[in-house]
C-alpha positions in Angstrom: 0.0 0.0 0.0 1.1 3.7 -1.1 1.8 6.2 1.7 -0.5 8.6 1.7 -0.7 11.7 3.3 -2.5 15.0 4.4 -1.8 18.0 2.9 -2.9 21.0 4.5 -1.6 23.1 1.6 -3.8 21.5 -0.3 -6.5 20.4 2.1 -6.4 17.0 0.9 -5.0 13.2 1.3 -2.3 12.8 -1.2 -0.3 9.7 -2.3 3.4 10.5 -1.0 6.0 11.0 -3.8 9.0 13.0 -2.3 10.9 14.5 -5.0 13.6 11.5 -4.7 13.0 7.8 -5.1 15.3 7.0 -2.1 15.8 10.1 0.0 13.6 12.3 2.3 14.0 15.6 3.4 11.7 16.3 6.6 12.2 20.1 8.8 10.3 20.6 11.8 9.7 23.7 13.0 11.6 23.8 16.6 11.7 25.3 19.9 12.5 29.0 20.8 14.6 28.6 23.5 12.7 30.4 26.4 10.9 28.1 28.7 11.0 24.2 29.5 9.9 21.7 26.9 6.3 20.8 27.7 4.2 17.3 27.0 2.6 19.7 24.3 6.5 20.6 22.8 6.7 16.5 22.8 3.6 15.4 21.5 4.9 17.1 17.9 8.6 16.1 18.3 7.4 12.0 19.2 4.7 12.2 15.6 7.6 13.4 13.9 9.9 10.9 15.2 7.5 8.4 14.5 7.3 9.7 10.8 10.9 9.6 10.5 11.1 6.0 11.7 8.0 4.6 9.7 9.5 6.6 6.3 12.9 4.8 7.1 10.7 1.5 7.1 9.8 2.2 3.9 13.4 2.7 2.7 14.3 5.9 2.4 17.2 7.8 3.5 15.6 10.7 6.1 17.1 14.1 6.0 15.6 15.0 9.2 16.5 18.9 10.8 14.7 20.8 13.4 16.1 24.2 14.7 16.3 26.1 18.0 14.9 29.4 18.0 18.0 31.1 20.3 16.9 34.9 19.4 13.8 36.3 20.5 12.0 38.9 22.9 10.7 35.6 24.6 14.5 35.0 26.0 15.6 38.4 26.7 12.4 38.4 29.0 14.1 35.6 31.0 17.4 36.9 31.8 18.0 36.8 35.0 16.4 34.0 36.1 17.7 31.6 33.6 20.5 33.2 32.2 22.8 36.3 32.4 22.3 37.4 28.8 19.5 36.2 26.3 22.8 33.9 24.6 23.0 32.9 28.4 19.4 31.7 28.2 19.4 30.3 24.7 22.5 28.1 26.1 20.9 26.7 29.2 17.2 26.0 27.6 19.2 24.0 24.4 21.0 22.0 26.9 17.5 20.9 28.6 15.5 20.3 25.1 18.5 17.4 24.1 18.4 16.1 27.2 14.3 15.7 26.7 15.1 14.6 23.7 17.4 11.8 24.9 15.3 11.1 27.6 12.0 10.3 25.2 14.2 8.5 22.7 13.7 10.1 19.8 16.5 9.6 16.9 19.0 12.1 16.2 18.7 15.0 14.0 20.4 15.7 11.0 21.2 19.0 12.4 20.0 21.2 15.1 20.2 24.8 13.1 20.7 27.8 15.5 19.5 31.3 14.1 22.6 32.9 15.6 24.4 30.6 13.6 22.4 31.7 10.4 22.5 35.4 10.4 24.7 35.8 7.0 21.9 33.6 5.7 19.4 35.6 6.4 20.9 38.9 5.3 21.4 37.2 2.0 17.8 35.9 1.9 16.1 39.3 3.0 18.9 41.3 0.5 17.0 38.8 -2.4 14.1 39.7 -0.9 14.8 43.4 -1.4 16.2 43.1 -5.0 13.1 40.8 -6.5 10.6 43.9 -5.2 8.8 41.9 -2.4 10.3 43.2 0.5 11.2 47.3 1.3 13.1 49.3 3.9 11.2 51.4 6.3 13.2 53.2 9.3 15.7 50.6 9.4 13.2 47.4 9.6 12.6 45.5 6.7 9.0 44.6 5.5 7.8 41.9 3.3 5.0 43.0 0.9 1.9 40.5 1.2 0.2 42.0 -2.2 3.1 41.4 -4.0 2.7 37.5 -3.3 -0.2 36.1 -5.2 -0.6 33.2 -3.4 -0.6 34.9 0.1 -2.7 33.3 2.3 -3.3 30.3 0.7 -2.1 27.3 3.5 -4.4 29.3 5.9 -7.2 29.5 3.1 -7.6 33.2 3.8 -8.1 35.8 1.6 -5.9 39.0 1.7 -8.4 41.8 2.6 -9.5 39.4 5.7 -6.2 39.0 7.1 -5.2 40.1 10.3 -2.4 42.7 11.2 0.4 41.3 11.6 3.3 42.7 14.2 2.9 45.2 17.7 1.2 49.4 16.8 4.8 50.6 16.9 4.9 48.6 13.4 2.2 49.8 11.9 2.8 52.8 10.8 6.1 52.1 9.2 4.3 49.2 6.9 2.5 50.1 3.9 0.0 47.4 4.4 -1.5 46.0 7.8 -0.1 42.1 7.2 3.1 42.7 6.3 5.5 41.0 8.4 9.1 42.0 9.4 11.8 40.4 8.2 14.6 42.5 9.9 13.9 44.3 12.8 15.7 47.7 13.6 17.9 47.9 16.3 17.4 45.5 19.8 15.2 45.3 22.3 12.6 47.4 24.2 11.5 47.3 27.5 7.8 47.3 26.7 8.4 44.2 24.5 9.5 42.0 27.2 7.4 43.2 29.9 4.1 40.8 28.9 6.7 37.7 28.7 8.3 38.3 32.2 8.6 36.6 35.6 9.1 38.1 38.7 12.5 36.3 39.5 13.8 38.2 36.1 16.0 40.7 35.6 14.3 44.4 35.5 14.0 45.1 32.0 16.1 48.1 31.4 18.9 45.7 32.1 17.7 42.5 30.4 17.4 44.4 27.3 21.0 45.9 27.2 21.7 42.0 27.1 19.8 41.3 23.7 21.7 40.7 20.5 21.9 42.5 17.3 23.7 42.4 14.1 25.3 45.2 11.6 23.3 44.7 8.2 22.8 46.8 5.4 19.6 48.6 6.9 21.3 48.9 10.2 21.8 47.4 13.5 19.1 45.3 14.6 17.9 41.5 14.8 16.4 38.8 12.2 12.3 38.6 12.4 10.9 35.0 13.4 9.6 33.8 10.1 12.4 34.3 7.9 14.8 32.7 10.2 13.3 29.0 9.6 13.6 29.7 5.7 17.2 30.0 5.7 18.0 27.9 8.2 15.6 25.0 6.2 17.1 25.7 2.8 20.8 25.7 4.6 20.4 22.4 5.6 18.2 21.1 3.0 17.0 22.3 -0.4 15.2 25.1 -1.5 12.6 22.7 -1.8 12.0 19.9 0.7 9.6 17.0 1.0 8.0 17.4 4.3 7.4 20.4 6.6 6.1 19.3 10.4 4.6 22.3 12.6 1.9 22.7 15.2 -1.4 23.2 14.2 -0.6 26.6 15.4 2.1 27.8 13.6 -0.2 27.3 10.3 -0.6 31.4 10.4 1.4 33.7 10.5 4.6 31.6 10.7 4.0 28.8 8.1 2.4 31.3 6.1 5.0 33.9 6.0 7.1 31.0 5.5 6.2 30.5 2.4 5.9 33.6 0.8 9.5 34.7 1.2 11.0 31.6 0.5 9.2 30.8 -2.7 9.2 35.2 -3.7 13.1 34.4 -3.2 13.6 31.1 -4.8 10.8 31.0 -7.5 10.5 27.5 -6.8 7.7 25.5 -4.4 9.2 25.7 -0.8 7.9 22.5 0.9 5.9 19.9 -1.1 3.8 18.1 2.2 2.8 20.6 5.0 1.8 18.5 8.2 0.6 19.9 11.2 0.3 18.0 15.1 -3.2 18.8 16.5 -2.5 20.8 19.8 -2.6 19.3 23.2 -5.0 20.0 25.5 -5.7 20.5 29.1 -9.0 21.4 30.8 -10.2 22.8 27.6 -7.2 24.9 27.4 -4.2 24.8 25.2 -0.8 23.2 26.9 1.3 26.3 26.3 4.3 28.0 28.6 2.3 31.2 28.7 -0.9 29.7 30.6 1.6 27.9 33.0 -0.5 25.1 32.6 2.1 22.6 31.3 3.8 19.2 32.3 7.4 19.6 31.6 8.9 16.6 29.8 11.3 15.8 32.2 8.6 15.6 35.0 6.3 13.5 32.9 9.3 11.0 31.8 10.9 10.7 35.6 7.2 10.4 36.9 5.7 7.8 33.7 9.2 6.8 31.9 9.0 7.6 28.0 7.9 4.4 27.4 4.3 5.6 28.8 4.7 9.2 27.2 5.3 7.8 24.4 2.5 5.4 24.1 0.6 8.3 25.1 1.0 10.3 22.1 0.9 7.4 19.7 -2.6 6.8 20.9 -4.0 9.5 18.9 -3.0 9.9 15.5 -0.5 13.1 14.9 -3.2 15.4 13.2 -6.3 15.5 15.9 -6.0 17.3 18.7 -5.3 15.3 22.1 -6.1 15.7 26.0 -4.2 15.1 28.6 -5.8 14.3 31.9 -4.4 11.4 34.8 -6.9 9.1 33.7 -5.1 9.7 29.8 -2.1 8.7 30.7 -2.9 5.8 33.4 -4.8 4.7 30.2 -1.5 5.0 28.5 0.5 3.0 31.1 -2.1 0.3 31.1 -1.1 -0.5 27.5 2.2 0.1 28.0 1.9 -2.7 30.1 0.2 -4.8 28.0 2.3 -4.6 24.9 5.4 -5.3 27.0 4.1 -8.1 29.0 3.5 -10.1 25.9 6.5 -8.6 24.4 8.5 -10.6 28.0 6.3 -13.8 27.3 7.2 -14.2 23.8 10.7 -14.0 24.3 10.6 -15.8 28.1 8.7 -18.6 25.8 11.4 -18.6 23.0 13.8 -18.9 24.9 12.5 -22.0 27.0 13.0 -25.4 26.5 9.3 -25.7 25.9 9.7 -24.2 22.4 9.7 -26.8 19.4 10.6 -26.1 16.3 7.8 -28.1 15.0 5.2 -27.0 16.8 2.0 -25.3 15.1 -0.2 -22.8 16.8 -1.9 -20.9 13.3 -3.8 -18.7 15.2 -1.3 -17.3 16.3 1.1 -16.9 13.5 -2.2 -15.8 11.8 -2.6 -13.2 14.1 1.4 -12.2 13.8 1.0 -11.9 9.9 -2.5 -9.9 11.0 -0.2 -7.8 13.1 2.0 -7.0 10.8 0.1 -5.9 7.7 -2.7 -4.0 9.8 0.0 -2.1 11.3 1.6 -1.2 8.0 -1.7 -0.3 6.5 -2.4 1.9 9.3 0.8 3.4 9.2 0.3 4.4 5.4 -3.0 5.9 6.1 -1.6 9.2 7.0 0.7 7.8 10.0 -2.4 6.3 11.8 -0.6 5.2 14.8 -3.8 5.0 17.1 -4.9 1.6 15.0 -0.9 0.7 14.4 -1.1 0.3 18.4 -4.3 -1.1 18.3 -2.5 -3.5 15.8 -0.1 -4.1 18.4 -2.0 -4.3 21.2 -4.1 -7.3 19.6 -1.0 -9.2 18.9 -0.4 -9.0 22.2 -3.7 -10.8 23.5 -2.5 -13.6 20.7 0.9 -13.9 22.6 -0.8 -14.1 25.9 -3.3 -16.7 24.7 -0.9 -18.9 23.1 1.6 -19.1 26.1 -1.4 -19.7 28.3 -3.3 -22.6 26.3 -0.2 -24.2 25.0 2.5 -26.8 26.8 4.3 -26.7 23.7 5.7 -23.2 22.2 5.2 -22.6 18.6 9.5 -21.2 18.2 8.8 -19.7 14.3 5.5 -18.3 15.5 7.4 -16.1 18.8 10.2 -15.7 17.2 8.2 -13.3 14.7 6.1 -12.5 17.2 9.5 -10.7 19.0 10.6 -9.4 15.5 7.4 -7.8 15.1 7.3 -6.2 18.6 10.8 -5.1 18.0 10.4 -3.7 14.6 7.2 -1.8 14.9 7.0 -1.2 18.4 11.0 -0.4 18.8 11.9 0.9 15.3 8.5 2.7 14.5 6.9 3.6 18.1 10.4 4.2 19.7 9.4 2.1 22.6 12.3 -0.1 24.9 11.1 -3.3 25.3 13.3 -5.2 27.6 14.0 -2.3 30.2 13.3 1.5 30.2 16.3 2.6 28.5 15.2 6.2 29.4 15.7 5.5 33.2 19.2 3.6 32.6 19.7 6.9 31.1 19.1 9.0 34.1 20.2 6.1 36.6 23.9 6.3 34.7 24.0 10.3 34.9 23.1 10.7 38.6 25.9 7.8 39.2 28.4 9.2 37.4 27.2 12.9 39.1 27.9 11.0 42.4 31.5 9.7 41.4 32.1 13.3 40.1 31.5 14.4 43.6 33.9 11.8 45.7 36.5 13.1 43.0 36.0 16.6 43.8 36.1 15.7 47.5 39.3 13.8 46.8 41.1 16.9 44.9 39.6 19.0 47.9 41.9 16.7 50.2 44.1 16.8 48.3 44.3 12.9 46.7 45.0 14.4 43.3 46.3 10.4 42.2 43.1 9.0 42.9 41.2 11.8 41.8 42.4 11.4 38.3 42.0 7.7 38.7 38.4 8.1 39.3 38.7 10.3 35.9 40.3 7.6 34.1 37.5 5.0 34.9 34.8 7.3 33.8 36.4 7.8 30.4 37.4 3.6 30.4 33.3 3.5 30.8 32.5 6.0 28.1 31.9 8.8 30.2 34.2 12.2 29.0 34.6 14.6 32.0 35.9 18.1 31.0 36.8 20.2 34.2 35.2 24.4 34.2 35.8 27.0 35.8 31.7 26.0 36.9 32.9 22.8 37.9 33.0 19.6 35.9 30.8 18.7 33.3 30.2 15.4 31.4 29.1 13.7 28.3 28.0 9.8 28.2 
């Protein structure tokens, strides 16, 4: 069966055909680097992991790059309390997000893209911008023209004259129409910009502002707007034209939008082929989101669940619907969890015993493995349908359980791909760890190696410099690198 997916350029269900035969090249809009990663952040990162794995099932190559958003009011509003500086705060929050991403096992990027890392980039981009007539200069900001983009509005399915204003008043009146959107912003900071977005443990904002970066360009000193940044970083790292674009539901307008319109006015060539968006999650009727404060931080949910549970959370609702969170959600969650890696123990306990014949026949069960197997691959090409590729799962599982129950004599071929099923789709699709929560063996072997990096500081303290580089020297033997700071030692596994 074909892959087919849902467009929401388009508004319809498409057969997949990435501009290559074996490679694909998937960006995901990231995280600006302001506040902890939330269940909500998750839900989108886990569907596109899960879309990267099943497209690697399928055989191609997955060009897969997400950015960090390290510039924005957002993290000048937090300096102070999580940071000296906003590059201070950028640092600390990209830290957290890999370890989240660790932590819920999702496979490596290509590349995580940093704006800061992008600004000649984006100079070039708004420059072209500039030249081509769809963007102008205006008191040192640069604005992109909406009229002067044809298909403006088109992945929101809005019309031009019904489109918001786009931007904060000061804006407005350097624009010459309402929805243009800034792709360079003159000089830094302001303290009325920050003020909605700060704590009370921040810096005043007089002083987080004089923090805030900036960049010479050819309209001045100032700072990259949001949208423009994921177009150059995308088309850095990829192509001008990619195969899949991931985003929150969200993000569809202004960001995706706007996202569009300068990359294609600038390129003259289709910017992203398949635009998907993750339903939001909800909680109480209310959208997860840092500013409500009525989040679950990822690294609470996976010390408190394991990312086994989280993950199985997420996967219960298929990528594009929206999805709430509640107790009862997620006990739901662990309950099948449970059940997918209780069989997953009894097929391989039963395998693995001397009860298992190589002769042996059970067909309803090797029925229900070849069941397994194609449900779960049909679902999965309906539009990454992982609620019924679990339910695909989760039924093998009862044939597992049945067969070990009813029979004295194992059917070997029938468990053994039984396992391989359970390990290929539930491992290499789901990014579940059967056999062991490799998340908490994760966190187990950093607070370990955190409390060997503390008798090795207490040793230099006394003054056993020998055995305090011997304790060094057996981290690194175990794969652990230990660099000593001026902020103390740090360490990589």
């Amino acid at each position: 069966m074909t892959l087919h997916v849902t467009n929401t350029l388009t508004g319809e269900r498409e057969p997949f055909e990435p501009a290559s035969d074996d490679e694909v090249l998937l960006y995901l809009c990231g995280l600006t680097t302001s506040d902890p990663a939330h269940l909500g952040h998750a839900r989108t990162w886990v569907h596109t992991d899960v879309i990267h794995r099943w497209l690697e099932q399928l055989g191609y190559d997955v060009r897969h790059v997400e950015n960090f958003t390290d510039v924005n009011e957002k993290i000048v509003a937090r300096v102070g309390e999580d940071g000296d500086s906003e590059a201070d705060v950028a640092r600390n929050y990209i830290a957290e997000f890999l370890e989240d991403m660790r932590a819920l096992n999702l496979l490596r990027t290509e590349v995580y893209p940093r704006v800061t890392e992008h600004i000649d980039e984006i100079l070039d981009l708004v420059g072209t911008l500039i030249e081509e007539g769809y963007a102008y200069e205006s008191n040192g900001s640069v604005y992109f023209d909406v009229t002067t983009f044809e298909e403006y509005g088109t992945l929101s399915n809005q019309d031009l004259d019904e489109i918001e204003a786009q931007g904060d008043p000061d804006e407005q009146a350097e624009k010459r129409h309402p929805a243009d959107f800034a792709l360079w912003k003159a000089d830094g900071v302001a303290p009325d910009e920050i003020e909605e977005h700060r704590h009370e443990e921040a810096a005043p904002p007089e002083a987080a502002c004089e923090t805030a970066m900036t960049w010479d360009s050819p309209w001045g000193e100032g700072r990259p707007g949001w949208h423009i940044e994921c177009s150059a970083m995308s088309m850095t790292h990829l192509d001008r034209t990619f195969d899949i674009h991931v985003a929150g539901r969200d993000l569809v307008f202004p960001h995706n939008e706007n996202e569009i319109a300068q990359a294609e006015a600038a390129t003259g060539q289709r910017f992203a082929r398949y635009w998907l968006h993750t339903g939001l999650l909800e909680t109480e009727g209310d959208k997860m989101s840092s500013s409500l404060r009525n989040f679950f931080t990822v690294s609470d949910a996976v010390e408190e669940f394991g990312a086994n549970v989280v993950r199985t959370f997420f996967v219960s609702t298929v990528y594009s619907a929206k999805q709430t969170y509640s107790e009862d959600a997620l006990a739901e969650a662990e309950e099948r969890w449970e059940r997918l890696e209780r069989a997953y123990d009894a097929a391989v306990a039963a395998c693995d015993s001397v009860d298992a014949y190589a002769k042996a026949t059970d067909d309803e069960l090797r029925a229900a493995v070849d069941a397994a197997r194609e449900d779960f691959r049909t679902a999965m090409n309906d539009d990454f349908n992982t609620r019924e590729a679990l339910s695909a799962l989760l039924e093998l599982s009862t044939a597992v359980n049945r067969h070990v129950d009813e029979h004295g004599e194992y059917d070997y071929p029938g468990l053994r791909r039984a396992v391989e099923t359970f390990e290929t789709y539930g491992e290499g699709v789901f990014g579940l760890s059967f056999g062991g929560e490799a998340t908490g063996d994760v966190r187990l072997a950093e607070d370990l190696v955190e409390l060997v990096l503390d008798v090795r500081e207490a040793e230099r303290e006394a003054g056993n410099y020998a055995r305090a580089d011997d304790l060094r020297d057996d981290l690194e033997a175990l794969g652990v690198e230990v660099q000593d700071t001026d902020d103390g030692p740090e360490f990589r596994i």
